[in-house]
ChimeraX commands (.cxc) that place a marker at each C-alpha (Angstrom):
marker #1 position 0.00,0.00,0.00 radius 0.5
marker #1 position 3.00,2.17,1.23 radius 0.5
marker #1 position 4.35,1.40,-2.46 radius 0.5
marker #1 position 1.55,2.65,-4.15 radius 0.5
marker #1 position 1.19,5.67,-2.22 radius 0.5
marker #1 position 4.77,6.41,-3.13 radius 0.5
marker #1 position 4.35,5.86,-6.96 radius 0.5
marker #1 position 1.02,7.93,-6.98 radius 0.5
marker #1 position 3.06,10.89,-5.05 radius 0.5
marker #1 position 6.14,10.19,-7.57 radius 0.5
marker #1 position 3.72,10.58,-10.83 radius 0.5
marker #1 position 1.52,13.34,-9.01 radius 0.5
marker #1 position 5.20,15.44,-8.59 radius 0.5
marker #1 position 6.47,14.38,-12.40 radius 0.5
marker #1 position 2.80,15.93,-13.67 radius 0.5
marker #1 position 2.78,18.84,-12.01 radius 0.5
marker #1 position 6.81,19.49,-12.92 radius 0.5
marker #1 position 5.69,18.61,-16.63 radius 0.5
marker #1 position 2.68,21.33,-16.58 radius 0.5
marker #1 position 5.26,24.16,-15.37 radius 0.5
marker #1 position 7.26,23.25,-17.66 radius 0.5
marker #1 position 4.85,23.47,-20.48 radius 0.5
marker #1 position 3.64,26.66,-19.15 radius 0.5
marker #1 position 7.26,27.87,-18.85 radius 0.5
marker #1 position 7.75,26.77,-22.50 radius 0.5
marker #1 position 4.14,28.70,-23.49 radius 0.5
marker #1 position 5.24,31.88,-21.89 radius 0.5
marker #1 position 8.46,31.39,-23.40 radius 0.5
marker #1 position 7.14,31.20,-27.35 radius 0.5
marker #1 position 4.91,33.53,-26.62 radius 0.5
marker #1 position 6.93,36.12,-25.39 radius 0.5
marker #1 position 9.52,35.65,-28.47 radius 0.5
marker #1 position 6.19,36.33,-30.52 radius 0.5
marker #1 position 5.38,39.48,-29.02 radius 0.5
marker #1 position 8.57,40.57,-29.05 radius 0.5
marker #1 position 9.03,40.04,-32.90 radius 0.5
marker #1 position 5.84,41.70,-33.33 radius 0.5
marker #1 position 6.88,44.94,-31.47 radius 0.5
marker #1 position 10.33,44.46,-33.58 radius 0.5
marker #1 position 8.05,44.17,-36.25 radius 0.5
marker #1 position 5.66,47.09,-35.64 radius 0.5
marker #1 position 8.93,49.26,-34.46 radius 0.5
marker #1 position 10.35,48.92,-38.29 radius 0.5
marker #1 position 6.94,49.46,-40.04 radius 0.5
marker #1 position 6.81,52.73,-37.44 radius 0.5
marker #1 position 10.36,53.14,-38.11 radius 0.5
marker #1 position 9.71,52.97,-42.14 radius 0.5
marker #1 position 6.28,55.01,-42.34 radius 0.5
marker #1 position 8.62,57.65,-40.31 radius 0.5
marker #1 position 11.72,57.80,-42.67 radius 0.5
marker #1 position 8.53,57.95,-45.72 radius 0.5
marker #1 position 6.92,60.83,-43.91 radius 0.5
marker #1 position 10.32,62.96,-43.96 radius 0.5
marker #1 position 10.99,61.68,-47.05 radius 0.5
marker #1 position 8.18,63.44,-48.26 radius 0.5
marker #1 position 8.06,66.76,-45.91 radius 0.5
marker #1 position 11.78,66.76,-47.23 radius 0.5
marker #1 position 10.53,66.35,-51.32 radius 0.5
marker #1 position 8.04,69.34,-50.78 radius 0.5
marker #1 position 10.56,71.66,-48.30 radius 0.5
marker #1 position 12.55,70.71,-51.75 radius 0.5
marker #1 position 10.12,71.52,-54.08 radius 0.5
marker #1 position 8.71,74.91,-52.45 radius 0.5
marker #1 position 12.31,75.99,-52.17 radius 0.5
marker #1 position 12.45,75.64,-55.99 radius 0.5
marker #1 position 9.23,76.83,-56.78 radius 0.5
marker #1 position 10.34,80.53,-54.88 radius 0.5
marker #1 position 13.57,80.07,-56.20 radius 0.5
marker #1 position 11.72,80.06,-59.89 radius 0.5
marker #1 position 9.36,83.08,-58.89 radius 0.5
marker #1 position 12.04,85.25,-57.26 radius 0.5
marker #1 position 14.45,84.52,-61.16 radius 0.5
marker #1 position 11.35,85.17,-62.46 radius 0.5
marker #1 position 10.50,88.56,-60.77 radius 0.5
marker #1 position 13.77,89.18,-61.34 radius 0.5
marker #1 position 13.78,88.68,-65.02 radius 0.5
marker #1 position 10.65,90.81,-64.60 radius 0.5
marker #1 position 11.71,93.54,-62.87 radius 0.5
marker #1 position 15.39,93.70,-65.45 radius 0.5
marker #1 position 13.43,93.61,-68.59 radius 0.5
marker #1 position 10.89,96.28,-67.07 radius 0.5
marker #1 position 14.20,98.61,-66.45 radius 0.5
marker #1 position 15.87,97.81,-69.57 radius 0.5
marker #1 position 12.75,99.24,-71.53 radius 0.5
marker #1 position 12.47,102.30,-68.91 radius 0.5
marker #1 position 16.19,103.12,-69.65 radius 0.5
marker #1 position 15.50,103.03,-73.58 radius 0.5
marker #1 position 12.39,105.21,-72.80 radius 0.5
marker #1 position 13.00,109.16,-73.44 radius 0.5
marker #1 position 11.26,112.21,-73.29 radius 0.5
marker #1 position 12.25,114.69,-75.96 radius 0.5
marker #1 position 10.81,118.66,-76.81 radius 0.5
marker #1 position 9.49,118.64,-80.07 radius 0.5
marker #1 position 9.23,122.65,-81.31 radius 0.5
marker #1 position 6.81,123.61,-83.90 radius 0.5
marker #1 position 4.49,126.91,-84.84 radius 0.5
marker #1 position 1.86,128.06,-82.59 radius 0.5
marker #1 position -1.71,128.55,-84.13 radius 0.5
marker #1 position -1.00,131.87,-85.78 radius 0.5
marker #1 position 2.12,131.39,-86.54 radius 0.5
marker #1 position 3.67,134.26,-84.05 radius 0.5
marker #1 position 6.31,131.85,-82.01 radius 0.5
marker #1 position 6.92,128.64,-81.30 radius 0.5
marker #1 position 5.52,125.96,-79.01 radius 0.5
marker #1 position 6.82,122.78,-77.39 radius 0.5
marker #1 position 5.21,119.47,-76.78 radius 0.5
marker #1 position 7.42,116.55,-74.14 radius 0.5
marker #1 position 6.87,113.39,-76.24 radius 0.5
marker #1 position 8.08,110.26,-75.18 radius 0.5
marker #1 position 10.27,107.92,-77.81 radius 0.5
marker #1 position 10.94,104.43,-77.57 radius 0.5
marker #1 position 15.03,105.41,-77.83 radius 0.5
marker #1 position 17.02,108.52,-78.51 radius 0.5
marker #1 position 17.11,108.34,-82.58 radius 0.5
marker #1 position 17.85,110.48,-85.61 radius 0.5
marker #1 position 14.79,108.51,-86.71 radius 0.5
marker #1 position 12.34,108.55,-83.95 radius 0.5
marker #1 position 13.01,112.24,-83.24 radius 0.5
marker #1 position 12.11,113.23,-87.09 radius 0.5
marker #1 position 8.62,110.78,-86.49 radius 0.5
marker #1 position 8.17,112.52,-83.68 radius 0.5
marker #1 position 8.18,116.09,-85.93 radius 0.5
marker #1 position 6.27,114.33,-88.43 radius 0.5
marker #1 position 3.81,113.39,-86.53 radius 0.5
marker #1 position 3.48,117.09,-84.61 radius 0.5
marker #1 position 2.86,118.23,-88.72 radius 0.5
marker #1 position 6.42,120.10,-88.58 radius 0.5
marker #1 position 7.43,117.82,-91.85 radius 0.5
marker #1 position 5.87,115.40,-94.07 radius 0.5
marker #1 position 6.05,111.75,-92.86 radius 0.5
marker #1 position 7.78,110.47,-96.26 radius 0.5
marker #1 position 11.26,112.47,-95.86 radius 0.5
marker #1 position 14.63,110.26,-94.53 radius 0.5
marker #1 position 17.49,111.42,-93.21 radius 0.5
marker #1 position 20.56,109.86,-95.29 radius 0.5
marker #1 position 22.96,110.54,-92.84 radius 0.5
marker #1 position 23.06,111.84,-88.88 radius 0.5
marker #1 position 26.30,112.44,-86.85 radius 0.5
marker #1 position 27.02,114.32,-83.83 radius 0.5
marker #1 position 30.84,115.32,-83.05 radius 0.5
marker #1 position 32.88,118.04,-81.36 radius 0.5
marker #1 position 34.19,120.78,-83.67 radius 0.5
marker #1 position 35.96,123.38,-82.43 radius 0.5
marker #1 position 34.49,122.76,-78.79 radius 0.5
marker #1 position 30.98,123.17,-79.77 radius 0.5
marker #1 position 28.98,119.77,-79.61 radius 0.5
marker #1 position 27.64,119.56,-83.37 radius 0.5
marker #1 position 24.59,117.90,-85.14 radius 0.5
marker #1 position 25.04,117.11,-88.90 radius 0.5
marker #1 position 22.08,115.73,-90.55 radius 0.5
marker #1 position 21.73,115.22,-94.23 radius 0.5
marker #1 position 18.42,114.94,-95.83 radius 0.5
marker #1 position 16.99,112.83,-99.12 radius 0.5
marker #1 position 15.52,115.25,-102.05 radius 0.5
marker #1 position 11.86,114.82,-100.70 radius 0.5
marker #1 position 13.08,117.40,-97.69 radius 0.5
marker #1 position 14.19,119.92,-100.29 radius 0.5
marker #1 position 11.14,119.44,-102.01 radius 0.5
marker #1 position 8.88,120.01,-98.62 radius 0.5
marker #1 position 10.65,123.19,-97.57 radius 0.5
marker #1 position 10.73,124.98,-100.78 radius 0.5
marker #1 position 6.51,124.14,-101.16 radius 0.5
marker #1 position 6.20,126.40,-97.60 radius 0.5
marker #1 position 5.52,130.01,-97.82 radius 0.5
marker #1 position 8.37,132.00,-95.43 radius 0.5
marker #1 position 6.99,131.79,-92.56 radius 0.5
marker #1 position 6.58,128.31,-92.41 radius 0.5
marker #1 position 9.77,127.70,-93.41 radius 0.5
marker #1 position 11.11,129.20,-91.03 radius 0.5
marker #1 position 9.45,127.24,-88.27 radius 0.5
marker #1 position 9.94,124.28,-90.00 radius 0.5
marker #1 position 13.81,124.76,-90.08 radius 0.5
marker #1 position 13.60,126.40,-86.38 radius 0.5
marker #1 position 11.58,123.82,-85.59 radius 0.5
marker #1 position 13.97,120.68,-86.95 radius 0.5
marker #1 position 16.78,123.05,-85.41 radius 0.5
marker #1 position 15.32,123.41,-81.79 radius 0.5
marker #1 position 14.08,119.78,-81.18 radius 0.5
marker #1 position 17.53,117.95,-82.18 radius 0.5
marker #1 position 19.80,120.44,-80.59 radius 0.5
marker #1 position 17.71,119.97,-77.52 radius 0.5
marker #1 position 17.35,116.09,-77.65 radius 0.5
marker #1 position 20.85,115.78,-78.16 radius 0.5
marker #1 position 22.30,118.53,-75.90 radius 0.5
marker #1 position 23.80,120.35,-78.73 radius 0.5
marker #1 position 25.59,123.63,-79.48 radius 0.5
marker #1 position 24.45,123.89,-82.82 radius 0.5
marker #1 position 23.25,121.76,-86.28 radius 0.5
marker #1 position 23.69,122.29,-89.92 radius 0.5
marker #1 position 21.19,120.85,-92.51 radius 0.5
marker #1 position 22.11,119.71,-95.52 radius 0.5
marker #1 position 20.10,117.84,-98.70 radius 0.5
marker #1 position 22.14,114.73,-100.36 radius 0.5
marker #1 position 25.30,116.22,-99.51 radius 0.5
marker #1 position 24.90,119.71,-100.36 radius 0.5
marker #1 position 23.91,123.08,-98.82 radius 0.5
marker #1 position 20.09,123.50,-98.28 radius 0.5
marker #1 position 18.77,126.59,-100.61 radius 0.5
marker #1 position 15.19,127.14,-100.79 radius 0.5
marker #1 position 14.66,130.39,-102.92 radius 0.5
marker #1 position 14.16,132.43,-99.98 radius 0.5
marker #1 position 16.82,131.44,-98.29 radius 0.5
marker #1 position 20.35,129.53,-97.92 radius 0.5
marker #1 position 21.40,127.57,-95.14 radius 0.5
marker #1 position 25.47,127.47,-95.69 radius 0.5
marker #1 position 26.56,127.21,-91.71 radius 0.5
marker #1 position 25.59,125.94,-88.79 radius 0.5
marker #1 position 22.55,127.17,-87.11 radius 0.5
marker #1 position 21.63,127.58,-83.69 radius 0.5
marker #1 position 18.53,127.88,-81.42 radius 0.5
marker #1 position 16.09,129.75,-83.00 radius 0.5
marker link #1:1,2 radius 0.2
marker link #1:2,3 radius 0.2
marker link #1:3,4 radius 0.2
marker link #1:4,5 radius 0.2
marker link #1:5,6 radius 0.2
marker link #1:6,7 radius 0.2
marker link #1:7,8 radius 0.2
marker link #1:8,9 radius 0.2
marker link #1:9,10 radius 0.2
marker link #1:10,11 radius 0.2
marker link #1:11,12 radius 0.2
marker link #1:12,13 radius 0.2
marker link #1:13,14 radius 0.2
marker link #1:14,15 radius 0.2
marker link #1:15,16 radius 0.2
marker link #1:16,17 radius 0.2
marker link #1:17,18 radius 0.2
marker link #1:18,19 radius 0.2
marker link #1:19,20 radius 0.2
marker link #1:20,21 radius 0.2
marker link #1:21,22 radius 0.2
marker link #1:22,23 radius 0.2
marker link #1:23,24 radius 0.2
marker link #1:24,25 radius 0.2
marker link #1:25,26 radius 0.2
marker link #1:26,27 radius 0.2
marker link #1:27,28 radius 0.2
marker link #1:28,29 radius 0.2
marker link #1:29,30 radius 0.2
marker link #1:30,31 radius 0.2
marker link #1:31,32 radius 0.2
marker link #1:32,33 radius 0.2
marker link #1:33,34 radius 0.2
marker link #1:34,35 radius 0.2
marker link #1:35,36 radius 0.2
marker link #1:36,37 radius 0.2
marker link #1:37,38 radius 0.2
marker link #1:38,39 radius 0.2
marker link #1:39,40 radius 0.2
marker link #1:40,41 radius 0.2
marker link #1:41,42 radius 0.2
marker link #1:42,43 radius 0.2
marker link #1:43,44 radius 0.2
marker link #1:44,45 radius 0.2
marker link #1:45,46 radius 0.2
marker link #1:46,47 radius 0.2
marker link #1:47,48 radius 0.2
marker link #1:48,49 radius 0.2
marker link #1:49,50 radius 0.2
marker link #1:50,51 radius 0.2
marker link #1:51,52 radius 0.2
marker link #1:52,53 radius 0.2
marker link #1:53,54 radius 0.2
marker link #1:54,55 radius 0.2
marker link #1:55,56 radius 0.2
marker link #1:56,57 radius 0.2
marker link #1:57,58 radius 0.2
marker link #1:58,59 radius 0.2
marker link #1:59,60 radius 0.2
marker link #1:60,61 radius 0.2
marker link #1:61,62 radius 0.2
marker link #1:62,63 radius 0.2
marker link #1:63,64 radius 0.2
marker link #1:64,65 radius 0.2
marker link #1:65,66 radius 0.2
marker link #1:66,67 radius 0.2
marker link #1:67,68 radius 0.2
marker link #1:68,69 radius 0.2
marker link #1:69,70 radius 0.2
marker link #1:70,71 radius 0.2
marker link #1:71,72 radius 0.2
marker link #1:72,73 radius 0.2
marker link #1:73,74 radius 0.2
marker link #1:74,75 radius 0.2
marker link #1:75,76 radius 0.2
marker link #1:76,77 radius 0.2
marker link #1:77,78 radius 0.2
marker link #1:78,79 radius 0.2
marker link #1:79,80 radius 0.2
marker link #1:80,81 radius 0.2
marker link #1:81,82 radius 0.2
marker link #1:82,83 radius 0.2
marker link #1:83,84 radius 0.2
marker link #1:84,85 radius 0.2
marker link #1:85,86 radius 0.2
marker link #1:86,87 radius 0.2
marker link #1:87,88 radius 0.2
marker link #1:88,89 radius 0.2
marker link #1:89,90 radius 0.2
marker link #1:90,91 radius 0.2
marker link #1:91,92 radius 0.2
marker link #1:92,93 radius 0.2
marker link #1:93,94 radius 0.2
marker link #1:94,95 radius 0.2
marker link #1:95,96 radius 0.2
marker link #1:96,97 radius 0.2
marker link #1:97,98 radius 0.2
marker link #1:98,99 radius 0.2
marker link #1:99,100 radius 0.2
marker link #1:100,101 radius 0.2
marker link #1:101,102 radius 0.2
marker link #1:102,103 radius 0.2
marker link #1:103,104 radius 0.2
marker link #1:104,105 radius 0.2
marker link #1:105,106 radius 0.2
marker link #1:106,107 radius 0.2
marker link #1:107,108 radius 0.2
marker link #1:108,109 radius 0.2
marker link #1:109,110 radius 0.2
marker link #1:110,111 radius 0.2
marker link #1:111,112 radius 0.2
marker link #1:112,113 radius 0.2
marker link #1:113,114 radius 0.2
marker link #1:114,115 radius 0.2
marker link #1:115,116 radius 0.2
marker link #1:116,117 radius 0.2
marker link #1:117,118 radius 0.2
marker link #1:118,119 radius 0.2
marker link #1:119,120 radius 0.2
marker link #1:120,121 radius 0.2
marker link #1:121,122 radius 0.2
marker link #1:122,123 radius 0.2
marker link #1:123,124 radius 0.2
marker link #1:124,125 radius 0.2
marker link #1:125,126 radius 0.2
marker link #1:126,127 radius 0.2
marker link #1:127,128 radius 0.2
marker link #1:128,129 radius 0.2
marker link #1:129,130 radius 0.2
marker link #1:130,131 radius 0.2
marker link #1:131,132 radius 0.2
marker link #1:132,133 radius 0.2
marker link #1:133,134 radius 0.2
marker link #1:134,135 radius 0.2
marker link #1:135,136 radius 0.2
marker link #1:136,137 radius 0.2
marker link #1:137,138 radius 0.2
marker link #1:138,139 radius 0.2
marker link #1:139,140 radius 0.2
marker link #1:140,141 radius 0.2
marker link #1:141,142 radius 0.2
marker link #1:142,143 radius 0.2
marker link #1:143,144 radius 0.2
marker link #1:144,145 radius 0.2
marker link #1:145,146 radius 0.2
marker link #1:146,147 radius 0.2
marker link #1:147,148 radius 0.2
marker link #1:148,149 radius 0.2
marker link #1:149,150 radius 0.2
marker link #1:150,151 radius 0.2
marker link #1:151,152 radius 0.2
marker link #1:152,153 radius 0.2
marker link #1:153,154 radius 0.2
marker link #1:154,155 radius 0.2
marker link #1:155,156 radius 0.2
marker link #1:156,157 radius 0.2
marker link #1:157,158 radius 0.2
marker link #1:158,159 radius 0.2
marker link #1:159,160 radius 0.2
marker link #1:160,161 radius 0.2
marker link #1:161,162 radius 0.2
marker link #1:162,163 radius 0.2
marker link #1:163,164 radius 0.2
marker link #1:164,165 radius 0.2
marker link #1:165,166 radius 0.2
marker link #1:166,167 radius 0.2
marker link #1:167,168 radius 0.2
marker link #1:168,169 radius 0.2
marker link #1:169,170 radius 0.2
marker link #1:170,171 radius 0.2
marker link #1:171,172 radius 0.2
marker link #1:172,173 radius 0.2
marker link #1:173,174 radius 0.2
marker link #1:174,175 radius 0.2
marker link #1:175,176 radius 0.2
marker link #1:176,177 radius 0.2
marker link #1:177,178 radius 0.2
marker link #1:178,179 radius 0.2
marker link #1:179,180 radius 0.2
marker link #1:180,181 radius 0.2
marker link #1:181,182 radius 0.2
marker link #1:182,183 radius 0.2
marker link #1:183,184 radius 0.2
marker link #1:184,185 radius 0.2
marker link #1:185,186 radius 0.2
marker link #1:186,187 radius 0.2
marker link #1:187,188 radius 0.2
marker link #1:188,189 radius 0.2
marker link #1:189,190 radius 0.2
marker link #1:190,191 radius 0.2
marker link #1:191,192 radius 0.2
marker link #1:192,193 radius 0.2
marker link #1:193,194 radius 0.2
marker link #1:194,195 radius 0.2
marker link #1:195,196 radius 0.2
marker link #1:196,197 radius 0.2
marker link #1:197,198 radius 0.2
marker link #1:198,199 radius 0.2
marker link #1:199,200 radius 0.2
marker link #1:200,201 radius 0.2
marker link #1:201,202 radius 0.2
marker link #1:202,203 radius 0.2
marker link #1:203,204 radius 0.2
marker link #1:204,205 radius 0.2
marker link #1:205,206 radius 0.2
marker link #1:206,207 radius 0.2
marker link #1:207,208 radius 0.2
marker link #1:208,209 radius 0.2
marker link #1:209,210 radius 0.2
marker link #1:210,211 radius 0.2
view
């Protein structure tokens, strides 16, 4: 009877041992389980992190480019916007008064400072006819005096000597006036194709100045 007893107890001990140890062994797994699913979580975190900045960095990026693109931009703007305000100039354009007793002055604004735009700007102020060119246009010092010599085609010659005297004479004064005052001038002489302007009521041999 003793015996038995003893071999009950013996297996009763070896049961309970072999439970622990199974429970041991379940806590065991199951602990490496959760801990490879935090590892696991932790590198998903870890990875939806490094996208995140990855993508706050690609738009810091791409706004930084974007003002970087409007600022050359403005820039370009605001250099082509001086460029043409440099070119731009105000000029005095002379011409007759409505009875013909003195002259009068108009500011008109040219695209540049040229022999070409200044006569257009006559023209169009009725001092000459819009058809007449200017061959050739230079401005030089001669002795110390800052001096306009412009040469005009045949049509010119033909214009002034049509006018009556007293339009001629603001016509010339008027030419006279507006370059030597567009060009900061001492004085100009006016010639046709090379030679002296004569218009049968008068010659214009030498330079002239302000009228």
């Amino acid at each position: 009877m003793k015996k038995r007893i003893f071999i009950i107890t013996i297996l009763s001990i070896a049961m309970l041992t072999a439970c622990n140890e199974s429970g041991k062994t379940n806590d065991i797994s199951k602990n490496g389980q959760d801990k490879k699913q935090a590892e696991k979580l932790e590198i998903n975190t870890k990875k939806d992190s490094d996208k995140e900045e990855e993508a706050k960095e690609a738009k810091e990026e791409k706004e930084t480019q974007d003002n970087d693109t409007t600022s050359e931009s403005d820039e370009n703007k605001e250099s082509k916007s001086e460029t043409e305000t440099k070119k731009d100039v105000t000029i005095s354009v002379f011409y007759s008064n409505d009875d013909a007793t003195a002259f009068t002055a108009d500011m008109v604004k040219i695209k540049e400072l040229t022999p070409k735009n200044v006569l257009n700007a006559l023209a169009d102020k009725g001092v000459i006819d819009k058809d007449i060119k200017i061959n050739k246009f230079e401005v030089s010092e001669i002795d110390g005096m800052q001096s306009i010599n412009i040469d005009f085609d045949q049509k010119f010659k033909e214009y002034i000597m049509s006018c009556g005297s007293t339009q001629e004479y603001y016509v010339v004064g008027g030419i006279c006036n507006t370059f030597i005052k567009a060009y900061r001038a001492d004085r100009i002489k006016i010639t046709v194709d090379g030679n002296c302007l004569e218009t049968g009521h008068n010659d214009y041999p030498d330079y002239m100045f302000e009228f």
